[in-house]
N, C-alpha and C positions, 0 to 999 in steps of 0.2 A: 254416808256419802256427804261431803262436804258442800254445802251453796253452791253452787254456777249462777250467774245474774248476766241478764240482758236489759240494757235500756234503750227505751225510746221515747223520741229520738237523739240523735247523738247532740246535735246542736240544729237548735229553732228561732227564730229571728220575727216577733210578734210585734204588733203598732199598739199605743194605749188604747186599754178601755174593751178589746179584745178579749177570751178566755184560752187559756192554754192549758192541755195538760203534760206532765212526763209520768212515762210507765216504764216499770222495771217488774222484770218476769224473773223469778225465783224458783228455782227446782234444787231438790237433795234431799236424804234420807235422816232422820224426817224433815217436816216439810218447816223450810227457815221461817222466821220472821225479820219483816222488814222495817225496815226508818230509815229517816231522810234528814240528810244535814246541808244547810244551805250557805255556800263560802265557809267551811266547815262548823258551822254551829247547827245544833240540835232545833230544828221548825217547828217540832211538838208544841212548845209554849205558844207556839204563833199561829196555830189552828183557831179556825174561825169562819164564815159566811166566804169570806174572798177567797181561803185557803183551805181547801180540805183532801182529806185522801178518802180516799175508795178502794173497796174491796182488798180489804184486809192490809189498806198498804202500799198495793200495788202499783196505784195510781196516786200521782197528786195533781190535784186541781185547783186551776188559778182560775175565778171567772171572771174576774177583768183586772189587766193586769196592767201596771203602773210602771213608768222607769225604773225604781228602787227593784224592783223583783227581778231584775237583770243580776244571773250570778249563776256561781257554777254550784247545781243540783246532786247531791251524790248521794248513790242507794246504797243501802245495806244490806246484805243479808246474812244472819247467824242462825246458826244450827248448834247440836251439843257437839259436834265435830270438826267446824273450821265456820270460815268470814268470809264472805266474796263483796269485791265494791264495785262500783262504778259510774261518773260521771255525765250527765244530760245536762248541756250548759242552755241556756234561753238569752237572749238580748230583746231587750224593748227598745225599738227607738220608731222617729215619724218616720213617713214614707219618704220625705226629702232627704232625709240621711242615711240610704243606702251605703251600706257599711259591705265588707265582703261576703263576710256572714250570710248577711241577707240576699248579697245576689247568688251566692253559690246555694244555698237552701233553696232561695227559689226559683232562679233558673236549670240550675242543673242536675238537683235535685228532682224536684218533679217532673222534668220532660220526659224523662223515656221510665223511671221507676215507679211502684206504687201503683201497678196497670194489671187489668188481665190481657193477656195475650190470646185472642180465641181463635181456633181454626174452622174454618166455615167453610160450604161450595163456596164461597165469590171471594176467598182467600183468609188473609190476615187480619183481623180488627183488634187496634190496641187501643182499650177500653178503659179513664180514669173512672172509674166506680162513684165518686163523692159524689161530683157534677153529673152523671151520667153523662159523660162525653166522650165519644168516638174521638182519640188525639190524633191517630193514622189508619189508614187503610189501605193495606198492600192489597192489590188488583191479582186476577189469577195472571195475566199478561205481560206482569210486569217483570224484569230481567234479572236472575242469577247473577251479583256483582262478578264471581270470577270466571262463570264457564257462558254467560250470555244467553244460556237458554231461558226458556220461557218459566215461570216458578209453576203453574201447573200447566204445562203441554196441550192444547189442544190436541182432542178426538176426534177421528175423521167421524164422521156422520152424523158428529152430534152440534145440535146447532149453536149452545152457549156454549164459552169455556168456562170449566168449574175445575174446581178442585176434588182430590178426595182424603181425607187424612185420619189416621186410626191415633198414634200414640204421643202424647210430646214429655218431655222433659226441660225445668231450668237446671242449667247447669251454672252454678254458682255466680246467678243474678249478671252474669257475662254472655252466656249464649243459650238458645233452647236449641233441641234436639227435636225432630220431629218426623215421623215415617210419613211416607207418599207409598202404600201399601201398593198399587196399581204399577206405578212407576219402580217399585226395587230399589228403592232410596231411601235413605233419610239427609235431609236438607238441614243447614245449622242457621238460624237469624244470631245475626249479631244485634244484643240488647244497645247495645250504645246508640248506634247509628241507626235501629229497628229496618234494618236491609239483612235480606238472605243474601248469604254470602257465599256458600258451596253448596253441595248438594255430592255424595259419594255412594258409591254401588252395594250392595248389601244382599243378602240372597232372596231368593222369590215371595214375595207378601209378607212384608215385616208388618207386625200387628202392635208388638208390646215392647216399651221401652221403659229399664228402671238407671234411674244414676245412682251410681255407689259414690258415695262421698268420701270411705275411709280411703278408697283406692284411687278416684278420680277418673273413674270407666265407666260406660258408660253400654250397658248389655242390650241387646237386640232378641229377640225372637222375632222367624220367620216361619214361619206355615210352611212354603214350600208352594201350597196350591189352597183353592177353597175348604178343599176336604180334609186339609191338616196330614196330609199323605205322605211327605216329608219332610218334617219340621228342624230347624236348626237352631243355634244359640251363639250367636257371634259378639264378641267383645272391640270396643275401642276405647285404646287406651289414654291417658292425657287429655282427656274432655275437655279440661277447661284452655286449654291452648290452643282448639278452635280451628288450629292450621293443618292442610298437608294431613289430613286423618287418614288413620290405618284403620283398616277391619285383623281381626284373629280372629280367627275361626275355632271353636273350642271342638273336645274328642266326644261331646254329647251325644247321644243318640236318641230319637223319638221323643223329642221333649215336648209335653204339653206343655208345660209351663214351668213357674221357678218362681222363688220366693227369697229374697235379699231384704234384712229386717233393716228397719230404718232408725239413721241418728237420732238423736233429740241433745237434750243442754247435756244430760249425765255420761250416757252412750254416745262418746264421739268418734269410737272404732267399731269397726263389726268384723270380723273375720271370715263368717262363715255365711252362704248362703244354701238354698234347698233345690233340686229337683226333681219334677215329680213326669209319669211315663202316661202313658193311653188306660191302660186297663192293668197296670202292674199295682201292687197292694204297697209299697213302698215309696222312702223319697231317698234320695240320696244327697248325701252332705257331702256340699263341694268348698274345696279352699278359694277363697276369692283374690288371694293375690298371686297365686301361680295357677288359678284355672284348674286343678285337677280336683279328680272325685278323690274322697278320703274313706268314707262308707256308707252304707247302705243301711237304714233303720226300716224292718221288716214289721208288715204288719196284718200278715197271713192271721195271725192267732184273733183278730179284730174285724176279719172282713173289711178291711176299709180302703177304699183307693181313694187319697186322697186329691181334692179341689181346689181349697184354699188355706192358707196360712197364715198365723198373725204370733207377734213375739210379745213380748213382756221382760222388761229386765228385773222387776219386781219377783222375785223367785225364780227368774229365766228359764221362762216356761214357752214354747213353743205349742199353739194350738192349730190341730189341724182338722179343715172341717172335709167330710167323707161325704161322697159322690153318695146319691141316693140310688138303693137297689129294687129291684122289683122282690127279690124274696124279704127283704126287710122294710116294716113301713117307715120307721125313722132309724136314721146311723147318730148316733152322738157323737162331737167333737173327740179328738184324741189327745192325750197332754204328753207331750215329751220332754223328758228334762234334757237342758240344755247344756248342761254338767257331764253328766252321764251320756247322755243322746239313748237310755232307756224310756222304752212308752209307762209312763206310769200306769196308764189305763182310761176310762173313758169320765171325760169332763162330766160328770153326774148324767142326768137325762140332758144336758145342752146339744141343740144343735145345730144346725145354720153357721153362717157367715161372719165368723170373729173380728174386729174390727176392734182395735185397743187405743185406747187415747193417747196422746203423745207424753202424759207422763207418766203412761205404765199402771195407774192405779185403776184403770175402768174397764172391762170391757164388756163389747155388745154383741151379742150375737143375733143374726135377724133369719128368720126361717123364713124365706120368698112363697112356699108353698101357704104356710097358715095364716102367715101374716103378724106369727110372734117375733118378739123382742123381749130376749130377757140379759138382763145388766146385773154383770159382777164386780165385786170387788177384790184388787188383791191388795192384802197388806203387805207391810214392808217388810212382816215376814214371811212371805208368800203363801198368806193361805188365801183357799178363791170361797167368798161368800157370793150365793146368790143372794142382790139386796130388792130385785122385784122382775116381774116375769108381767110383760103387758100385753094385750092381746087387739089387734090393731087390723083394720083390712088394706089396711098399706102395705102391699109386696116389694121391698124393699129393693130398690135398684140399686139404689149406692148413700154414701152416709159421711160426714164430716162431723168432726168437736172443731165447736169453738168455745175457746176460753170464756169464763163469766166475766162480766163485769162492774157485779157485786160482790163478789166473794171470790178471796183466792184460792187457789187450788181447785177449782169446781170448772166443770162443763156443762156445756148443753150440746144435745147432738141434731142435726138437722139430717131429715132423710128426703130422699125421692122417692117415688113407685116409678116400676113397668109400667103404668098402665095409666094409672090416674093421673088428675091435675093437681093433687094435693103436696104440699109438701107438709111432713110431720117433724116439729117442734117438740125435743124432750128434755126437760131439766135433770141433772143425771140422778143429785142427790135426793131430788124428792122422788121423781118418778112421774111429776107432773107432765100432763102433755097439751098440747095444741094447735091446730093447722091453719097452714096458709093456704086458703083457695083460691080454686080456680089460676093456676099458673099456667093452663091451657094442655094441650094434649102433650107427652113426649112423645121422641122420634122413637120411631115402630122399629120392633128387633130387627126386622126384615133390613130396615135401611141401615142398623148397625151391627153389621157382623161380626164387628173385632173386637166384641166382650159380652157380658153380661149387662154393663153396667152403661145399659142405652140411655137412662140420664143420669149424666153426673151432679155431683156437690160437690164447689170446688172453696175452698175456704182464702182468706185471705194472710194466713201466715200467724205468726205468734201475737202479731198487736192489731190485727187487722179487725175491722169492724163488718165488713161486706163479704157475702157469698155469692155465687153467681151459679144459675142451675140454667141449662137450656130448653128449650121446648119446641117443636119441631121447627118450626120460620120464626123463633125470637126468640132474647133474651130476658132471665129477669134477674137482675139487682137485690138480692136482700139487705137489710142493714140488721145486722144481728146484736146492733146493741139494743134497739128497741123491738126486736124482731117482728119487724114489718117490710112489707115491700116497700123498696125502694125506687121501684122505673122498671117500663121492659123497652126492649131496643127490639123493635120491630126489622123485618126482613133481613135476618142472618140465620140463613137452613142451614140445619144440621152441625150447627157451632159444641160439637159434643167431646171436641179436643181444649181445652182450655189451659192457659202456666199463667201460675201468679209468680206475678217479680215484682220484689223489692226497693229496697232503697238499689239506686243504684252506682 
């Protein structure tokens, strides 16, 4: 596969004496190498203290930067198969010479993108991460731009108004999506203006929301009731147009859940997604751009109903991890080729919760009961090596990679527990580990019933430095280039819905 490149950022407007960097992210089979040319000449010869790159490349670093360094940056990337380029332009000038540049970078730029967007009881909080600073805070009381209702309704007999909210989505750094499970809604905020702006009817207890990027829809599951008694899967189409939304209803029956594998640089279509039943041993493979089932991948012969799912384009391997039974004491993951949509057979002894890095080469699987994690790798010709298997008392609620920022192509994975205050820190390629304590208690399954994953890790995107984990009445801030905390943002319960948006 040929290079794909991303840079950042696109253009930065810095005063002397400042450090700047730009970063350009590199994906293809195998893995490119990069350089950098400056007003098109080669920078290599002009490495040095003031000028360096990092991590394999990916980064170049100005630590204090002069008028002359003003110029357009261009990345490279080469593989044995093709080039990809692209330009990060930089201007230095004083603060008195606001140039356009400078005002559009930095007004318009940073006001509403580069935020998390959390959902909390006491509403909206859009959170810039660097400064730890709260920029807005939508109120539960405050009004629905087109229908004038209240954004969360008060309850009669309850004496605050709060919110409640299970699922959100950004939808291409333009709008998020997000369920009000109680109410039978999901509400859209408009990122520009950070004001809700509709709100549309949906069936009884929408829990989980994924965006399909290849299609621009935007999928719904609904419970039906607490008990999961009649669950549906409803589609709306044209996401990013934000207006006038439709619901479709699709021909699904009894759907626990569904699996839509996710873009990245290489994968920028998907065609196919998965659903899976209550107690049925199968999933069924559905076409995602006209909504129908295509077939059924049985797996009577395995025992296995499965849980959860995770994809890989590296061998296009779909892993599926199996509900635990009382007559078996561990189910090992399932592989299915993606080709064929035959079950190869069972991922070795692996079991637990797959979880694959975004560029396909890692994956983690976390067993919540032992407390293991064990990390594979897949090559580029798809074979899966076990590269270490760690044994950990962290029950693994939920898990993020963030990119290194010493080394290209590498991760580190940060996890949550159920239970504990700890959050665990993993280096992928060595297998090294270490915790951050005390991040205080997470919110108790009880108060979150719309997943497993009652504390999230929410990462900050492809160039992002900060993660943001909740914990019952507060935030905390990681900074994952030095991985330490950052800040916790006191008095926002249950902020366990979180969208990171970008540039905007």
């Amino acid at each position: 596969v040929p290079p794909v490149i991303r840079v950042y950022p696109e253009t930065q407007a810095q005063e002397p004496g400042v450090s700047a960097s730009l970063k350009c992210h590199a994906e293809g089979i195998p893995n490119p190498r990069i350089s950098w040319l400056k007003n098109g000449i080669d920078i290599m010869p002009k490495l040095s203290k003031q000028l360096s790159l990092l991590a394999n490349g990916s980064e170049l670093h100005i630590s204090s930067v002069r008028y002359e360094d003003t110029g357009a940056y261009t990345c490279i990337a080469k593989n044995e198969v093709g080039v990809d380029e692209d330009i990060s332009s930089l201007f230095i000038e004083d603060s008195a010479r606001k140039t356009l540049a400078n005002i559009l970078w930095r007004e318009e730029g940073l006001s509403v993108g580069n935020m998390f967007y959390v959902f909390s009881d006491d509403g909206i909080t859009v959170l810039q991460p660097n400064e730890c600073e709260i920029r807005r805070h939508i109120r539960p009381e405050e009004r629905i731009f087109t229908s004038y209702e209240e954004i969360c309704p008060r309850v009669e007999g309850e004496g605050t108004q709060s919110c409640l909210w299970a699922s959100a989505v950004n939808v291409r750094d333009k709008y998020i999506y997000v369920t009000q499970p109680k109410q039978n809604r999901v509400m859209i905020i408009d990122i520009q203006t950070q004001k809700a702006v509709q709100t549309f009817d949906v069936d009884p207890l929408p829990t989980k929301l994924h965006y399909d990027k290849s299609h621009d829809q935007v999928w719904v599951l609904s419970w039906g009731d607490m008990q999961k008694s009649s669950p549906t899967l409803q589609v709306i189409p044209e996401a990013s147009t934000g207006e006038e939304q439709r619901v479709i209803r699709t021909p699904f029956q009894g759907v626990e859940d569904f699996f839509i594998p996710p873009t990245n640089l290489i994968i920028n279509h998907v065609r196919f997604g998965f659903i899976f039943n209550k107690s049925k041993p199968a999933v069924h493979k559905i076409d995602l751009e006209t909504v129908t089932h295509i077939k059924t991948i049985n797996f009577k012969n395995h025992s296995c109903i499965p849980q959860a799912m995770a994809y890989t384009h590296l061998g296009g391997y779909f892993f599926v991890q199996c509900r635990r039974s009382r007559s078996v004491a561990v189910s090992p993951q399932l592989i299915i080729d993606s080709v064929t949509d035959a079950v190869i057979g069972p991922n070795g002894d692996v079991s637990g919760t797959p979880h694959i890095s975004p560029d396909g080469r890692y994956m983690v699987s976390t067993d919540e009961d032992s407390g293991r994690i064990k990390v594979q790798a897949v090559t580029v010709r798809g074979e899966i090596k076990l590269i270490y298997d760690l044994q950990t008392n962290i029950h693994v609620s939920d898990l993020t990679f963030q990119p290194s920022f010493t080394e290209g192509n590498q991760y580190y994975i940060y996890a949550t527990s159920h239970l504990q205050t700890d959050v665990l820190f993993v280096e992928l390629s060595t297998g090294k580990m270490n915790v951050l304590k005390n991040l205080k208690d997470p919110i108790t399954s009880k108060d979150w019933p719309w997943s497993s994953y009652n504390r999230i890790m929410k990462d900050s995107g492809l160039f992002g430095q900060y993660l943001i984990t909740p914990a019952k009445d507060s935030l905390f801030v990681i900074n994952g280039r030095q991985n330490t905390l950052r800040c916790e943002i006191s008095g926002i319960r249950r902020g366990n819905t979180v969208v990171w948006v970008g540039e905007v």
